[in-house]
NUMARDO-805383 format. One line per 4 residues: number of its first residue (from 1); for each residue x, z, y of C-alpha. Coordinates in steps of 0.5 Angstrom, whole numbers. Last residue first. Example, Ala and Ser with C-alpha at 12.3 -4.5 7.8 and 13.67 -1.06 7.14 Angstrom:
% NUMARDO-805383
2> 27:14:-2  25:16:-9
% end
This chain:
% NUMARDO-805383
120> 7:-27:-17  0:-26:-18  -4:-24:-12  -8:-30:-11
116> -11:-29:-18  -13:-22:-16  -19:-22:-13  -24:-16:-11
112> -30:-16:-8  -37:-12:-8  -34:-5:-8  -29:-8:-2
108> -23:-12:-2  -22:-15:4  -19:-23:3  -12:-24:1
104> -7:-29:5  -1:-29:2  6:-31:6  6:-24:7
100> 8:-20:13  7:-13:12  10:-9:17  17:-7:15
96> 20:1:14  27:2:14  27:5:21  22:11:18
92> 27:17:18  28:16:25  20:16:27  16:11:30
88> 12:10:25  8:16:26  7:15:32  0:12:34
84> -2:17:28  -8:14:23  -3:12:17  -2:8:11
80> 5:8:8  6:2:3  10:4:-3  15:0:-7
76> 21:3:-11  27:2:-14  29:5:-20  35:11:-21
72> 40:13:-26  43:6:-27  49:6:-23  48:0:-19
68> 42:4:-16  35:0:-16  32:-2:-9  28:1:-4
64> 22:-2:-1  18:1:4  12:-2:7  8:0:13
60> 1:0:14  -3:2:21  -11:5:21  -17:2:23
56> -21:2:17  -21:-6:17  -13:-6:19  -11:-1:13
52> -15:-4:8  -12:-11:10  -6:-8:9  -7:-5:1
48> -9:-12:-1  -3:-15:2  2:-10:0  0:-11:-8
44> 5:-17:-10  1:-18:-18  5:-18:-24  11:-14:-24
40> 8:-8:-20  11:-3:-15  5:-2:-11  5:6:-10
36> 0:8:-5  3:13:0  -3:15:4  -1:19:11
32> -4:26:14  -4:26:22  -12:27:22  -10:31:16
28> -13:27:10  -18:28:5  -23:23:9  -18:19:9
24> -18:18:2  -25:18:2  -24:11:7  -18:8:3
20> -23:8:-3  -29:5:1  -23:-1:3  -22:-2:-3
16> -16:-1:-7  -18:5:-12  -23:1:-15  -18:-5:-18
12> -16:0:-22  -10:-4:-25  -8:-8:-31  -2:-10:-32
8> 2:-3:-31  6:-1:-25  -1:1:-20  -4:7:-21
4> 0:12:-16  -4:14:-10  0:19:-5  -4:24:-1
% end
């Protein structure tokens, strides 16, 4: 499932909650993955995305690619949320780094969301 909501100035905050990655994962394979695009301007998004990933369980990963020197392509970011033990261990997904940030966020949920320490 690929969730892709997040490039403008003013995000759906919803769509990034702990209840949200908890339908999402209700709509998946047991082996399935959420891709959730968090290329954004004005807010580093990873975090947020991270901590759902570790309150429901799951393991997150961040994938970033870069623009091309030709101009022809942007770069993106995604973070991959996954429930399978070895999904990460695949080839194909050496370039995939844990989500480190320096930014400590709070769990978001229905009842709390915070964006100020997320701005870049």
């Amino acid at each position: 499932m690929a969730v892709d909501a997040f490039s403008g100035d003013s995000i759906p905050v919803h769509l990034l909650t702990k209840e949200a990655f908890a339908l999402y994962f209700r709509h998946v394979k047991p082996e399935g993955v959420v891709a959730v695009h968090v290329s954004n301007k004005f807010l580093d998004l990873a975090p947020v995305v991270g901590e759902a990933a570790r309150a429901l369980g799951k393991q997150a990963r961040l994938i970033d690619t870069r623009d091309d020197d030709a101009g022809v392509s942007y770069g993106a970011t995604w973070v991959l949320v996954s429930s399978s033990p070895g999904f990460f261990s695949q080839e194909r997904l050496a370039a995939a780094k844990r989500i480190d940030s320096a930014k400590k966020v709070r769990l978001w949920t229905d009842d709390f969301t915070n964006i100020y320490p997320l701005l870049r």
